[in-house]
N, C-alpha and C positions, 0 to 999 in steps of 0.2 A: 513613488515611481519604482520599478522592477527593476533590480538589481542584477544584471545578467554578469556577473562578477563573481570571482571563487575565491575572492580576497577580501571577505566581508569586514568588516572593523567589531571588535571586541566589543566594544559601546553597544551595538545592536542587539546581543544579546546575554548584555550584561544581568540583566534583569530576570532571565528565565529560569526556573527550578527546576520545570519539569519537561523532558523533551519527549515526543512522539514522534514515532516513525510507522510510515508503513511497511509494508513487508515487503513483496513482489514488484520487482523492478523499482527499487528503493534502496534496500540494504543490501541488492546483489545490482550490478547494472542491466540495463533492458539488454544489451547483447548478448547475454548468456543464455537467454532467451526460454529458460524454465518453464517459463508459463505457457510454452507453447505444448508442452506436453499435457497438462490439465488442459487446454484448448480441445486437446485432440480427444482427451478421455470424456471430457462432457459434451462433444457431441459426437460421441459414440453412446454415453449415458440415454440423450436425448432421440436418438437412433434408435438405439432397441428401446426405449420408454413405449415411443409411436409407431414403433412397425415404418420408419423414414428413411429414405436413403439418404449417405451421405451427407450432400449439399445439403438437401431438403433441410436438412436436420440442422446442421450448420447456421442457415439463415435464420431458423426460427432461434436458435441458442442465443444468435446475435441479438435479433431481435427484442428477447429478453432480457438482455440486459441492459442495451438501449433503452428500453421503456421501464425497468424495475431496478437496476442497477446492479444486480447479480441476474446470471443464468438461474442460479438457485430459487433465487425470489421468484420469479418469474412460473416455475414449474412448479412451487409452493402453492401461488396462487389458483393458477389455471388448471394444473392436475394432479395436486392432493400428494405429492413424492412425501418419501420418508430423508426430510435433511441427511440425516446423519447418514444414510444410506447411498448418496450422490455424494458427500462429501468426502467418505470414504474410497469411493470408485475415483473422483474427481482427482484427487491426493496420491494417489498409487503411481508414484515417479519414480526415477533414476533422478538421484539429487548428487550424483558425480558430477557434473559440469561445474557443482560448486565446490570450489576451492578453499581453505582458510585464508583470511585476512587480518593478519595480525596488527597490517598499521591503521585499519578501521576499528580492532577490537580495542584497539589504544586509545583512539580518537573517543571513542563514545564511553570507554571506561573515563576519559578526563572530563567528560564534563562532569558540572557540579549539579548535584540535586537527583532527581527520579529518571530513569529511562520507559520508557511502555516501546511494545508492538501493540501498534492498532491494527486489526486486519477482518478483509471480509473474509478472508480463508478462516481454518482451522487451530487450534490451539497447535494438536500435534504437527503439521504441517509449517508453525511459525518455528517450532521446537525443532523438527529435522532439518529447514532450511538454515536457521539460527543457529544449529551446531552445527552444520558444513560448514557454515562459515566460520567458525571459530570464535565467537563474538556471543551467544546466547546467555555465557554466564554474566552479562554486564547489564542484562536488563533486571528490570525488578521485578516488573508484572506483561502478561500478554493479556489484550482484550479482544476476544474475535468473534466474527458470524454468529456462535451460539450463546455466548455472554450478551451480543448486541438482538436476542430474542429472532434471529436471523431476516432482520430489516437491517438493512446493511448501508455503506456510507454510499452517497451523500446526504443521507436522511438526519433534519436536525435530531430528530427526537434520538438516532443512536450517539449521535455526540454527545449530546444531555446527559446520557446513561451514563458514557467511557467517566467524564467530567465528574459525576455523579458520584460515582461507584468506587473511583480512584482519587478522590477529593482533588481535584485538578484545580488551580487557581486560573482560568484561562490568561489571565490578563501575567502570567507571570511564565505563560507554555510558550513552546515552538512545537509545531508540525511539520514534518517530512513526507511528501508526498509524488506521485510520480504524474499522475491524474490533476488537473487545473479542477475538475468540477468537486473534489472532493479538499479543495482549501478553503471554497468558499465559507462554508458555514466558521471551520476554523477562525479565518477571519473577523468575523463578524463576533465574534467570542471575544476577539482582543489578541489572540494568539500572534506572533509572528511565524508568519510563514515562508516555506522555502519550496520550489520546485526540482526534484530529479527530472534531467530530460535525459537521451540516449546521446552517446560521444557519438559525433557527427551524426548530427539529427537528418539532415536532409538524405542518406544514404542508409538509413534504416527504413524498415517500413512498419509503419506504426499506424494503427489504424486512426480514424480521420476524427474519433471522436473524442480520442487520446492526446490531440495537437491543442494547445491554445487558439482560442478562439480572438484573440485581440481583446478580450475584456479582460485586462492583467492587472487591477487594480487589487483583488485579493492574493494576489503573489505578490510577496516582496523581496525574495530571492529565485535566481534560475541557477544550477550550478548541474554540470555533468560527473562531477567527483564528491562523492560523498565524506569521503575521508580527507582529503585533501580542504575540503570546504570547513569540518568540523574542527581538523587542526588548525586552523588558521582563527576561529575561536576561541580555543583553549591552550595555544600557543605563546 
């Protein structure tokens, strides 16, 4: 059952070595709302790609990632882009809205054993959000978009890799995630999993593909506080 509780018991994740987090609206909260600037720059990307307006542009970005799970995948497949050439344009923020966090940087320097960022963004990108935040030096390794051959989560075969590549014992990890479709596979690895959702969910707007669907059986935790959740862990 789903733990929608920020006061998880120790026992739970007595067992894990290795933790994973995602990045984007994970280890910063959805209201700060970063990602809406990469929103805005991929589809501008996607805008000048096809001669589109706006919306036009908008829709299909959506679109794409809807059906392929990145924007990026999506213009990979259909019209041949240069990755690293969107990711660069995609990435181009003002990462002031991030502030340091020194009682998060606490929290995930206390756990025991490995930290990762898994992300479909960018190394440097996990790198500049990861030092706004103050917290970058407590992980050990980042895995992202180009490490994962830019097939992106929730695709098993990119778990397989991170798992792979980073000798992960699943059956001994936790996942941090903000996205319900991309704990599944975690799950099913053995992992325990935890959900980010946004502090007062109902009064944020979060788009519809991003809400739990009622199938909550590969979440085993929901917490709005990430640090607050992790200290109560390692507390």
């Amino acid at each position: 059952m789903t733990k929608i509780d920020r006061t998880p018991d120790k026992a739970d994740f007595a067992h894990v070595t290795d933790w994973v987090f995602d990045l984007d609206n994970t280890l910063y909260p959805h209201h700060v709302n970063l990602f809406a600037q990469i929103d805005k720059n991929m589809t501008a990307y996607v805008a000048a790609l096809l001669q589109m307006e706006r919306e036009e542009a908008r829709k299909l970005q959506k679109q794409y990632y809807l059906d392929h799970g990145t924007t990026l995948q999506g213009l990979m497949i259909h019209h041949g882009i240069d990755p690293n050439d969107f990711l660069e344009k995609a990435h181009a923020i003002d990462y002031s809205a991030l502030t340091p966090q020194p009682e998060l940087g606490e929290a995930i320097k206390a756990l025991p054993g490995r930290k990762f960022i898994f992300t479909n963004g960018s190394v440097k990108h996990a790198e500049m959000t990861a030092g706004a935040l103050g917290i970058l030096e407590h992980f050990d390794d980042i895995f992202d978009i180009v490490a994962a051959d830019y097939v992106p989560k929730p695709a098993q075969a990119t778990y397989d890799k991170f798992t792979a590549l980073k000798r992960v014992e699943t059956g001994k990890a936790a996942m941090f995630e903000d996205l319900p479709r991309n704990l599944t596979v975690p799950k099913a690895l053995g992992m325990q999993t935890v959900l980010l959702v946004p502090r007062n969910l109902e009064e944020t707007v979060v788009e519809w593909w991003e809400k739990t669907s009622g199938e909550e059986d590969h979440i085993d935790f929901v917490t709005d506080d990430l640090a607050a959740f992790l200290g109560k862990i390692t507390g």
